[in-house]
DSSP file (Angstrom, degrees, kcal/mol; ACC not computed):
  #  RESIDUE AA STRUCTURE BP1 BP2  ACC     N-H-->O    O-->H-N    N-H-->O    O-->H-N    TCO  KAPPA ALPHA  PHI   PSI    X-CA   Y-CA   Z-CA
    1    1 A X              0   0    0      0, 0.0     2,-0.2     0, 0.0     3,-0.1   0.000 360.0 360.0 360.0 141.0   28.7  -44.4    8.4
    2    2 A X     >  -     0   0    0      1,-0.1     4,-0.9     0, 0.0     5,-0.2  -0.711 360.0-110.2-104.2 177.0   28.2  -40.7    9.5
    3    3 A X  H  >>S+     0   0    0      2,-0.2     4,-5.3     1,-0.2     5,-0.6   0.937 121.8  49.8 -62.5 -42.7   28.4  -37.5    7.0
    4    4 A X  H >>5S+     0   0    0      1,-0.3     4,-2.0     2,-0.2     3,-0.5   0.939 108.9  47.6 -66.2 -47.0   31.7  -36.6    9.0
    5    5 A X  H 345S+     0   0    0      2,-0.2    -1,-0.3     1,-0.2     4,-0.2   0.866 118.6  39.5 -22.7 -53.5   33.2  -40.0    8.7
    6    6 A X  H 3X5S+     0   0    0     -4,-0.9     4,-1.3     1,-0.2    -1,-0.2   0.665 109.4  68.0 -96.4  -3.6   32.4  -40.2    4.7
    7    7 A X  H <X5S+     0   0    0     -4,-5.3     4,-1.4    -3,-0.5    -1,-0.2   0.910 104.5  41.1 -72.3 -43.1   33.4  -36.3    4.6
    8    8 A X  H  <<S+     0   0    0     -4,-2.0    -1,-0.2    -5,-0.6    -2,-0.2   0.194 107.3  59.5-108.2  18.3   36.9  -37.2    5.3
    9    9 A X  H  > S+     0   0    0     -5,-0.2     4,-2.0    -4,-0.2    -1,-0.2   0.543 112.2  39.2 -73.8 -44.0   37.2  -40.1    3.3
   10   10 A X  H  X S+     0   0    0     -4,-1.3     4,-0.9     2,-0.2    -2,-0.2   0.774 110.4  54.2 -91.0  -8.5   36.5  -38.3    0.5
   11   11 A X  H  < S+     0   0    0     -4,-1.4    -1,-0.1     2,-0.2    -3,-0.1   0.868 113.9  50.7 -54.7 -47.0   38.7  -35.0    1.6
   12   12 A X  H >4 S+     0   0    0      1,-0.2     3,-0.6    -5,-0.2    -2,-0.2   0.989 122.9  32.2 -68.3 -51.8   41.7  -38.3    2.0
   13   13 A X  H 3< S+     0   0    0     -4,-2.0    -1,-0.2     1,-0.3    -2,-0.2   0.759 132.5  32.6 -80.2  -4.2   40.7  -39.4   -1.8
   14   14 A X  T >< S+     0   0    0     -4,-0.9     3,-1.3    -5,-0.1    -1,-0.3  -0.560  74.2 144.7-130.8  45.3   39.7  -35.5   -3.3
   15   15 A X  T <   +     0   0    0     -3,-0.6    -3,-0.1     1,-0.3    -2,-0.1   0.788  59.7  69.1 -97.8  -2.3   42.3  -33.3   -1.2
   16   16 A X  T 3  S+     0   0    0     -5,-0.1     2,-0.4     1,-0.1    -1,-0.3   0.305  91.2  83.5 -73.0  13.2   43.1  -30.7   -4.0
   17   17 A X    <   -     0   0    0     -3,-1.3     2,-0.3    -6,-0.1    -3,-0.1  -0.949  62.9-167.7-121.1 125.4   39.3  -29.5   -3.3
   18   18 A X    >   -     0   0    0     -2,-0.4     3,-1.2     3,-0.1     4,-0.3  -0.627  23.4-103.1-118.2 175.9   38.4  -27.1   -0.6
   19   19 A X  T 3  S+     0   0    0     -2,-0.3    35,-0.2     1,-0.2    34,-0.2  -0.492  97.1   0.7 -85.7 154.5   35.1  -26.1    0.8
   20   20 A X  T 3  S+     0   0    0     33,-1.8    -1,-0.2    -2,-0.1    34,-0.1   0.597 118.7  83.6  49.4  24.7   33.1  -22.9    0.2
   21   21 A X    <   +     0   0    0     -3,-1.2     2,-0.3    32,-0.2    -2,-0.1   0.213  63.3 100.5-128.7  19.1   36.4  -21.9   -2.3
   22   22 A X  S    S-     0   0    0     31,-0.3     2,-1.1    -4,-0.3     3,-0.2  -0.890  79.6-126.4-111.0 139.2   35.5  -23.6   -5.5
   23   23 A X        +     0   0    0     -2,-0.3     3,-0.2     1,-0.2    30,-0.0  -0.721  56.7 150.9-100.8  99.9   33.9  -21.9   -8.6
   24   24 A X    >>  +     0   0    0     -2,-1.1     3,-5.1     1,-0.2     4,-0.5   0.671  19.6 126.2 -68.6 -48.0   30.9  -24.8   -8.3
   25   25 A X  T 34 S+     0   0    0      1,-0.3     3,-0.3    -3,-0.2     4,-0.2   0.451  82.2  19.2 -29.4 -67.9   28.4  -22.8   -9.8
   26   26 A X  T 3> S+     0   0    0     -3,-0.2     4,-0.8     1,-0.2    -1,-0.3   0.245  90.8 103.0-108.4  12.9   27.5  -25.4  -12.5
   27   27 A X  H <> S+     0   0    0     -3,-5.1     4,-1.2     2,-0.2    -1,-0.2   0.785  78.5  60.2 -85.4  -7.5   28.8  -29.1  -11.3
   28   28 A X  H >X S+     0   0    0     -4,-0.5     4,-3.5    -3,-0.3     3,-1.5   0.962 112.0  37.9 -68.9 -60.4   25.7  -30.3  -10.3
   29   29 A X  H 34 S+     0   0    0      1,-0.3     4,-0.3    -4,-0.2    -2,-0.2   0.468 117.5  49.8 -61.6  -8.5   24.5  -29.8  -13.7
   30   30 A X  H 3< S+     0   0    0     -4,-0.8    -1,-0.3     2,-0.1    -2,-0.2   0.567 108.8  53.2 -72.5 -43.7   27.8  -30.9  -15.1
   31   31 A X  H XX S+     0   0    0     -3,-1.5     4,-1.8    -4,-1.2     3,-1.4   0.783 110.8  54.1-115.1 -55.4   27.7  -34.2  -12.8
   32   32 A X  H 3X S+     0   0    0     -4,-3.5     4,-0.7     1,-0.3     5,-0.2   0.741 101.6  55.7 -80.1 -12.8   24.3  -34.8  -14.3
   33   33 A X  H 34 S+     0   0    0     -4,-0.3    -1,-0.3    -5,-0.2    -2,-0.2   0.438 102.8  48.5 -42.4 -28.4   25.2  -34.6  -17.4
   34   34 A X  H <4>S+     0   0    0     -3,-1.4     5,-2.5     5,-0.2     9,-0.2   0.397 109.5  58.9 -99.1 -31.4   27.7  -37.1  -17.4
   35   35 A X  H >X5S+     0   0    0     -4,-1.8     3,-4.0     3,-0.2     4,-1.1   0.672 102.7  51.5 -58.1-110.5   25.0  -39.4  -15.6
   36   36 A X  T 3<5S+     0   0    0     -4,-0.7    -1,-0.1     1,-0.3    -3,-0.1   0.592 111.6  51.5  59.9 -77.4   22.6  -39.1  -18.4
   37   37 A X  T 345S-     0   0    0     -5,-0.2    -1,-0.3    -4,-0.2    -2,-0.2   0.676 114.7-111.6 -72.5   3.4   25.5  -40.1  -20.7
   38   38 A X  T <45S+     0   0    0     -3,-4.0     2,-0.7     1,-0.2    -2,-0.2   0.761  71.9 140.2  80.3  16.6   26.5  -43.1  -18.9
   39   39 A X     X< +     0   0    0     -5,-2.5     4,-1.2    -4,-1.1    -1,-0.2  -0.804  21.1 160.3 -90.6  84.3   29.6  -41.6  -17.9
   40   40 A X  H  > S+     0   0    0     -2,-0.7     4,-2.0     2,-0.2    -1,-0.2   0.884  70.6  47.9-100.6 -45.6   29.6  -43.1  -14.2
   41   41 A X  H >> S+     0   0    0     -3,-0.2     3,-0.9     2,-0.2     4,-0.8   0.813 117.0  46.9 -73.6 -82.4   33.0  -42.9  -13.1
   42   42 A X  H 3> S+     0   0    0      1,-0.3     4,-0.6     2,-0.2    -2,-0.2   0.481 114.5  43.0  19.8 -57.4   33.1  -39.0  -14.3
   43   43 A X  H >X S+     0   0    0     -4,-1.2     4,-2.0     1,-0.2     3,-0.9   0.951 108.4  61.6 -88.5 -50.4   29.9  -37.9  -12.9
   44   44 A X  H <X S+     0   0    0     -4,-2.0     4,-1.3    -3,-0.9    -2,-0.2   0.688 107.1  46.1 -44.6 -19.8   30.9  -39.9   -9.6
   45   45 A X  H 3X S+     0   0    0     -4,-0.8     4,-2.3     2,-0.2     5,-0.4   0.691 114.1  46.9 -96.6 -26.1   34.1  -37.5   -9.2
   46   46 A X  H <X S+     0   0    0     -3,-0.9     4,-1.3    -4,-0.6    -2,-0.2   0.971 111.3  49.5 -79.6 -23.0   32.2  -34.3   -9.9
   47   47 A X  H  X S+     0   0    0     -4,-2.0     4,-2.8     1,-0.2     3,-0.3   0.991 115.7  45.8 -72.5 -40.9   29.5  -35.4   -7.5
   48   48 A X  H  X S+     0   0    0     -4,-1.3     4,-2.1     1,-0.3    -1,-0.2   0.802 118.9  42.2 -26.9 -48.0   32.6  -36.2   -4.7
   49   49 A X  H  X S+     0   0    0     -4,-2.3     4,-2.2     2,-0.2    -1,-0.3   0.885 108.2  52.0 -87.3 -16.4   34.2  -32.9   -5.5
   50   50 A X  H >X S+     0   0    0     -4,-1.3     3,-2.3    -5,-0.4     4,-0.9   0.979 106.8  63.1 -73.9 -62.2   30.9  -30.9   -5.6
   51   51 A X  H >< S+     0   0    0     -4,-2.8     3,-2.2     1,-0.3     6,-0.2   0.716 112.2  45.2  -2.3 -86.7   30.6  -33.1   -1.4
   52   52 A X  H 3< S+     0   0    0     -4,-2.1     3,-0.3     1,-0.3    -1,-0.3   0.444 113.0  37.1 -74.6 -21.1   33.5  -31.0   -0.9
   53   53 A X  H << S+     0   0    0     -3,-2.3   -33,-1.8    -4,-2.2    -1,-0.3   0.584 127.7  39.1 -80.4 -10.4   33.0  -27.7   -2.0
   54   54 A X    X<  +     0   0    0     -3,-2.2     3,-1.4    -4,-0.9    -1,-0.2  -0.762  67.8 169.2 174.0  47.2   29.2  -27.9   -0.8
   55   55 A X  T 3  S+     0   0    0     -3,-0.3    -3,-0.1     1,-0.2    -4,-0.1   0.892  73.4  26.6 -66.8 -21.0   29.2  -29.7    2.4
   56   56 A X  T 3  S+     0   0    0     -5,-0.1     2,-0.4     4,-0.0    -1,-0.2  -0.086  96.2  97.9-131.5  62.5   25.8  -29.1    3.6
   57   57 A X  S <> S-     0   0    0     -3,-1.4     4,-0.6    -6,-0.2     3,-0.2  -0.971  71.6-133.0-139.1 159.9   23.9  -28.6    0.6
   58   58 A X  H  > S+     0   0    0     -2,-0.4     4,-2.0    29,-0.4    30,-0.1   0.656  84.9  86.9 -66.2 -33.7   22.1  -31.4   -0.7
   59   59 A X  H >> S+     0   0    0      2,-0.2     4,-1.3     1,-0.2     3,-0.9   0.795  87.9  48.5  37.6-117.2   23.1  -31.1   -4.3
   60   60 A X  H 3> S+     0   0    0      1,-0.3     4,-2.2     2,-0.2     5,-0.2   0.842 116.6  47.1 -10.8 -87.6   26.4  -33.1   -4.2
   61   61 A X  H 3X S+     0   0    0     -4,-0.6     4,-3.4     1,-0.2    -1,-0.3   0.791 103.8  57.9 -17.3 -66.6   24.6  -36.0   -2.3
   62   62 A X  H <X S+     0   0    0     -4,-2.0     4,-2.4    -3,-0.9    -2,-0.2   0.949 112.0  37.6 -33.8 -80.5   21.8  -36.1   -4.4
   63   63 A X  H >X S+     0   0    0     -4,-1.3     4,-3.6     1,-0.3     3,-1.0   0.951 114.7  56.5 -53.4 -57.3   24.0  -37.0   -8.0
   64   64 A X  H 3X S+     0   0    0     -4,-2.2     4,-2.1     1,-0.3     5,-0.4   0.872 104.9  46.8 -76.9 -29.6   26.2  -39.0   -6.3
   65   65 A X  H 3X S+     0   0    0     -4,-3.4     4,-2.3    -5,-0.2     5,-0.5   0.901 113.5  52.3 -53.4 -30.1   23.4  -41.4   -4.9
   66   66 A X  H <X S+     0   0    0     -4,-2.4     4,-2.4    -3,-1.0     5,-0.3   0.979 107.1  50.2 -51.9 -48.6   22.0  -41.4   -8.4
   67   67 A X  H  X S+     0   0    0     -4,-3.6     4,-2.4     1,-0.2     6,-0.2   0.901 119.5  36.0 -63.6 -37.9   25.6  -42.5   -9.8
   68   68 A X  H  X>S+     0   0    0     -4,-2.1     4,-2.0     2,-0.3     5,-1.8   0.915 116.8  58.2 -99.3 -47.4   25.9  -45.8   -6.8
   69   69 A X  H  <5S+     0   0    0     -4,-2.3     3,-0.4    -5,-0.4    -1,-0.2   0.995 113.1  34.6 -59.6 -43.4   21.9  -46.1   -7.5
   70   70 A X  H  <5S+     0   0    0     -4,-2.4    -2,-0.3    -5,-0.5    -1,-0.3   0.999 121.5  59.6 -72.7 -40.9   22.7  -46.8  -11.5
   71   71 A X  H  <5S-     0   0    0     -4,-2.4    -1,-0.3    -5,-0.3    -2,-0.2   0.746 112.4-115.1 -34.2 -39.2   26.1  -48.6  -10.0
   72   72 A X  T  <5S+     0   0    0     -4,-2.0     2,-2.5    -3,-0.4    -3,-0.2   0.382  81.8 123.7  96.9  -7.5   24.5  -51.2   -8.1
   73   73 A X     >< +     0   0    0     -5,-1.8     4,-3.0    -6,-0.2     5,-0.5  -0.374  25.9 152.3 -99.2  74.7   25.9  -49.6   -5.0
   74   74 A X  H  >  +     0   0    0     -2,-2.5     4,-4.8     2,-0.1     5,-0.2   0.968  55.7  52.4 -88.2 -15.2   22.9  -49.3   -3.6
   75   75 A X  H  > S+     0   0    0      1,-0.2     4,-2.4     2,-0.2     3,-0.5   0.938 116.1  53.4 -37.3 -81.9   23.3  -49.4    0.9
   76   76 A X  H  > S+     0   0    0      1,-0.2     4,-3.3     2,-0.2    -1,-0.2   0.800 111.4  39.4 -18.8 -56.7   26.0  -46.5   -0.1
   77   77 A X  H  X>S+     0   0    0     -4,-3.0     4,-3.4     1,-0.3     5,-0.8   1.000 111.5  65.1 -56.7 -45.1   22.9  -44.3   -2.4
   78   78 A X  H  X5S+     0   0    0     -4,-4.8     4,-2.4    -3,-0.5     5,-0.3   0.934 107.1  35.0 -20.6 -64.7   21.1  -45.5    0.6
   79   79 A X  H  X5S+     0   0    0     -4,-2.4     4,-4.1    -5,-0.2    -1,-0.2   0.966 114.3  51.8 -51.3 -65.0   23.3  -43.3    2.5
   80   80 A X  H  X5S+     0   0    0     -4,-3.3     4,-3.5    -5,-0.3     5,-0.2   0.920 105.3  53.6 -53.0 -46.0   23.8  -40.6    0.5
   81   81 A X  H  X5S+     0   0    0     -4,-3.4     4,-4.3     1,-0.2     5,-0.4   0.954 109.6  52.9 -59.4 -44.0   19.8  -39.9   -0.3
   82   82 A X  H  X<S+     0   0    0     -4,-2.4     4,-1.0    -5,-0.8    -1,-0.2   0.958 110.2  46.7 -68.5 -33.8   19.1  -39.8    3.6
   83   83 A X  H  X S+     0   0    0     -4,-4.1     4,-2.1    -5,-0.3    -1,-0.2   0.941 112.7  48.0 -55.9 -48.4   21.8  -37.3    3.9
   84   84 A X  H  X S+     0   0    0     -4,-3.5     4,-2.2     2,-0.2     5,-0.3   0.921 114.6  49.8 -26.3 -68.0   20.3  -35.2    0.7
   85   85 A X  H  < S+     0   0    0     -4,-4.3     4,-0.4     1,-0.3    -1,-0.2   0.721 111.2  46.3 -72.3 -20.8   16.9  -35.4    2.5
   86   86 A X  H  X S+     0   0    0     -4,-1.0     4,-1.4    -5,-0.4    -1,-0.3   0.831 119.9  39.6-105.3 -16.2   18.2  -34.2    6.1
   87   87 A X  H  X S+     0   0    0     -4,-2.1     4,-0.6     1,-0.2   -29,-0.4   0.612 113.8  50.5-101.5  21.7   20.1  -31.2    4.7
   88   88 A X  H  < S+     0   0    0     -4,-2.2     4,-0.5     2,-0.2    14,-0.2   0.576 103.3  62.4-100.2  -2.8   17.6  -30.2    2.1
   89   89 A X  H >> S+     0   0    0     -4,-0.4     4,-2.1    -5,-0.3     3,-1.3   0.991 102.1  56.1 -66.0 -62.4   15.0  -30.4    5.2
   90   90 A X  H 3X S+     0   0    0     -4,-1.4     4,-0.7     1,-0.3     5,-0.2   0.834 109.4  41.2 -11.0 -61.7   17.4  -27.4    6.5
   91   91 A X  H 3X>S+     0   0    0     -4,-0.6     6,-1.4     1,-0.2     5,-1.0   0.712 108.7  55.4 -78.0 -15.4   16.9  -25.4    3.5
   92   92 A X  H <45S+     0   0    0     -3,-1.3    -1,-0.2    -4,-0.5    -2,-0.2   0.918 114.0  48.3 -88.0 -37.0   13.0  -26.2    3.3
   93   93 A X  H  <5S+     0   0    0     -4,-2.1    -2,-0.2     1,-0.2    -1,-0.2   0.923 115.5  39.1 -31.4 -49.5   13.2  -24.7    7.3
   94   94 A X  H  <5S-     0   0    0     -4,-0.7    -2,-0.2    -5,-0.2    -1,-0.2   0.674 120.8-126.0 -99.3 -14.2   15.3  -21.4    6.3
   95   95 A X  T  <5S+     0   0    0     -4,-1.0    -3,-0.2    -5,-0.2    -4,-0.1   0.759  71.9 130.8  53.8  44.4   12.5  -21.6    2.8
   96   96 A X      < +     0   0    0     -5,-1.0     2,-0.2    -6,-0.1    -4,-0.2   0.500  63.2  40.0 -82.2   3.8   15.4  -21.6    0.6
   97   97 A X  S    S-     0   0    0     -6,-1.4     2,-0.1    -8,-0.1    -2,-0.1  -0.875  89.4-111.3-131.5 179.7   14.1  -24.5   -1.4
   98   98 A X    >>  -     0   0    0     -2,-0.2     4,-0.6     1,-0.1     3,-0.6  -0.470  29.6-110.6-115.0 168.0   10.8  -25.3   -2.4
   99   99 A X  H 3> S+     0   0    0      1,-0.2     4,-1.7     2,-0.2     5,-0.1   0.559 113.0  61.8 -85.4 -20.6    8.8  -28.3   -0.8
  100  100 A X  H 3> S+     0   0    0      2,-0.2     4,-2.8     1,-0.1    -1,-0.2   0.827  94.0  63.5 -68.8 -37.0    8.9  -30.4   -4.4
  101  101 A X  H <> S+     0   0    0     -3,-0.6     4,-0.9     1,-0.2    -2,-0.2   0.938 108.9  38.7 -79.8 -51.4   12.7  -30.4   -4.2
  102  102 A X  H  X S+     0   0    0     -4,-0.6     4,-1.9     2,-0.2     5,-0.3   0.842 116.1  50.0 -52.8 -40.3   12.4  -32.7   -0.8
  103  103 A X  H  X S+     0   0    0     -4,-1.7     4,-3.7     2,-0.2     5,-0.2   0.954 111.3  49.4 -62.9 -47.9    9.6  -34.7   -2.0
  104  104 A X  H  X S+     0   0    0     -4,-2.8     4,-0.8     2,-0.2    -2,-0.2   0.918 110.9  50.5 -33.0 -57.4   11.6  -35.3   -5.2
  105  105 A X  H  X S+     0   0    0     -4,-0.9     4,-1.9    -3,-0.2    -2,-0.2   0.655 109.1  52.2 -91.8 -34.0   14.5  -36.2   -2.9
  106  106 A X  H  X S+     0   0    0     -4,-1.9     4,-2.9     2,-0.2    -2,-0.2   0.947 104.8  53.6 -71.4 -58.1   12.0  -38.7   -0.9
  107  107 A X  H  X S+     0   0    0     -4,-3.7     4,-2.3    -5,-0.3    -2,-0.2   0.847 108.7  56.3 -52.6 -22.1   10.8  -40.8   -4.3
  108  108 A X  H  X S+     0   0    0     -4,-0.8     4,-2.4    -5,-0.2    -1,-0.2   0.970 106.2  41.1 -76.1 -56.4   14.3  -41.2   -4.8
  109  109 A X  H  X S+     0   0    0     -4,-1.9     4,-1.6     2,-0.2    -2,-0.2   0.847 113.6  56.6 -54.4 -34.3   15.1  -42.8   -1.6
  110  110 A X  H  X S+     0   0    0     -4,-2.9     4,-2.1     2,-0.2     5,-0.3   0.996 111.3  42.6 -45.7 -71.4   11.8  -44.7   -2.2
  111  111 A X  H  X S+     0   0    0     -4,-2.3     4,-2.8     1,-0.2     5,-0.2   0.877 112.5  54.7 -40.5 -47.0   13.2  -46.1   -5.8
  112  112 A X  H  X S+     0   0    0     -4,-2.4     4,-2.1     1,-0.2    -1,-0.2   0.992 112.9  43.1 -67.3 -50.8   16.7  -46.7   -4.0
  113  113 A X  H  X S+     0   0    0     -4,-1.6     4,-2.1    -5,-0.2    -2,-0.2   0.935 115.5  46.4 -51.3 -45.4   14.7  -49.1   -1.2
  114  114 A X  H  < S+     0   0    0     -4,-2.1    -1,-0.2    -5,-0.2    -2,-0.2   0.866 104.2  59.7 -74.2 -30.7   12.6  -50.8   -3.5
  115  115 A X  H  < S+     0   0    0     -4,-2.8    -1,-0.2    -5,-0.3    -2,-0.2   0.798 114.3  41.5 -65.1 -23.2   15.7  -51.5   -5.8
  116  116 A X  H  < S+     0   0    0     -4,-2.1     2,-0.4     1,-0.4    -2,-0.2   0.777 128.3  28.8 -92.6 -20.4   17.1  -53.4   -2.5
  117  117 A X  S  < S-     0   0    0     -4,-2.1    -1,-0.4     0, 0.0     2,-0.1  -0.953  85.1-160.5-127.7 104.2   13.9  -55.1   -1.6
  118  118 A X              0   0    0     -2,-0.4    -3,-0.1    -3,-0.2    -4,-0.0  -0.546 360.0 360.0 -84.3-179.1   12.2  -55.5   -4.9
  119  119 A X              0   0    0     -2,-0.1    -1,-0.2    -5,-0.1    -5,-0.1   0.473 360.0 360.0 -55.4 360.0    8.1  -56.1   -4.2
């Protein structure tokens, strides 16, 4: 699956949310919050709507591969991490994120791979 492909899949399941018009500020932190608490379906719709407000920051991506990693869904996190990891390489270009936040974003896709192949 490509971004634009699972971008309008969730636009089809999410369509009351529109992009760069949502007050977002704090649903990543919101999203992870509800991870944390084992609140899986929850956090999985704030990382989905945060996707849509926030297509190309990494953010959004990020939670919702955690939520499918703690699921069991892991091809999908699969998906999701590599997407995380090419648009926070964008921001690490423009230096709006620091170089930890992509290496962070790599051990995670590491964890998600090993969870599919254990050693």
């Amino acid at each position: 699956m490509i971004r634009e492909q699972f971008l309008k899949m969730l636009r089809q399941e999410i369509p009351y949310i529109k992009a760069h018009e949502e007050d977002d500020w704090d649903w990543y932190n919101e999203g992870m919050g509800l991870l944390k608490k084992g609140e899986f379906e929850k956090a999985e719709k704030k990382f989905k709507e945060l996707i849509l407000s926030q297509p190309e920051h990494h953010d959004g991506y990020e939670g919702l591969a955690r939520v499918y990693m703690m699921k069991g869904r892991l091809k999908e996190a699969l998906f999701l991490i590599g997407e995380a990891i090419q648009l926070a390489e964008k921001f690490l270009k423009d230096d709006s994120i620091d170089i930890e936040v992509l290496e962070e974003l790599k051990q995670l896709r590491e964890e998600i791979k090993r969870r599919i192949q254990p050693i």
